[in-house]
VMD Tcl script that draws the C-alpha trace (Angstrom):
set ca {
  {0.00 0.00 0.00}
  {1.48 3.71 -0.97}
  {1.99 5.89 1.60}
  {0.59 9.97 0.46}
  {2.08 12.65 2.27}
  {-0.49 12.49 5.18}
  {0.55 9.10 6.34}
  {3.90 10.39 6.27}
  {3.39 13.23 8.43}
  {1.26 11.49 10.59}
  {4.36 8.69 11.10}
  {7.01 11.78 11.53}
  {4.95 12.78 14.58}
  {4.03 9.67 16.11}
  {7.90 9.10 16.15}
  {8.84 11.75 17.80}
  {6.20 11.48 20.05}
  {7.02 8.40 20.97}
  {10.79 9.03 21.52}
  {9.58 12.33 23.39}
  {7.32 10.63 26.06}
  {10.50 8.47 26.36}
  {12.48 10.82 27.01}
  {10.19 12.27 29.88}
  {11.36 8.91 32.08}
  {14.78 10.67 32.35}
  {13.27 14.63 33.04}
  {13.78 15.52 29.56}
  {10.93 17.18 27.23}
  {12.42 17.75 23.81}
  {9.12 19.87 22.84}
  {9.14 22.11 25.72}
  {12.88 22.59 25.33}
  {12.62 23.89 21.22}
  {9.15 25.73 22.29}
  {8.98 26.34 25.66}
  {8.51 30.15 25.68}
  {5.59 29.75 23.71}
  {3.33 27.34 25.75}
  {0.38 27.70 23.41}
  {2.60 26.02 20.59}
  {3.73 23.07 23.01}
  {-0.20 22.07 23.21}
  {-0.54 22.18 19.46}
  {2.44 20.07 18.98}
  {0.67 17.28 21.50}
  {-2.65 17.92 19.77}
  {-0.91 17.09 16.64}
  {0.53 13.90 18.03}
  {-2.57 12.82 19.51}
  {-4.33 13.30 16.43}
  {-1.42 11.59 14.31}
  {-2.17 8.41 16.98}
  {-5.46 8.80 16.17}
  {-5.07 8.42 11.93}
  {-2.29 6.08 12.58}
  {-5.27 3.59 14.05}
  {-7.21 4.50 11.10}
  {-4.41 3.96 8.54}
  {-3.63 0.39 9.78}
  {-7.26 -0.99 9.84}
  {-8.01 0.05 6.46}
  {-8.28 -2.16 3.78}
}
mol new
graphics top color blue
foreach p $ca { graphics top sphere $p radius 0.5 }
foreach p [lrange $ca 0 end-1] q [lrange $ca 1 end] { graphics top cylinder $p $q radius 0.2 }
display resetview
């Protein structure tokens, strides 16, 4: 199955989400440390994660 550029996005962020809530175990927030000063932004990026979670369930029980 070909992946469009949605999938692809959605992938990119559930990556780094993953390897950010990680990195939380050892008191380190990658997101909050590139946009910290601008707390509004930090809550889109984990929108956008949740909702690339969210497709990703979609994507893989497609047909």
């Amino acid at each position: 199955m070909a992946k469009n550029v949605v999938d692809w996005i959605a992938l990119v962020l559930a990556i780094v989400g993953s390897i950010n809530w990680g990195l939380t175990a050892f008191d380190f927030n990658v997101v909050e440390l590139v946009f910290g000063s601008f707390p509004a932004l930090v809550n889109i990026v984990y929108y956008l994660v949740g909702l690339a979670g969210l497709y990703l369930i979609y994507y893989v029980t497609k047909e």
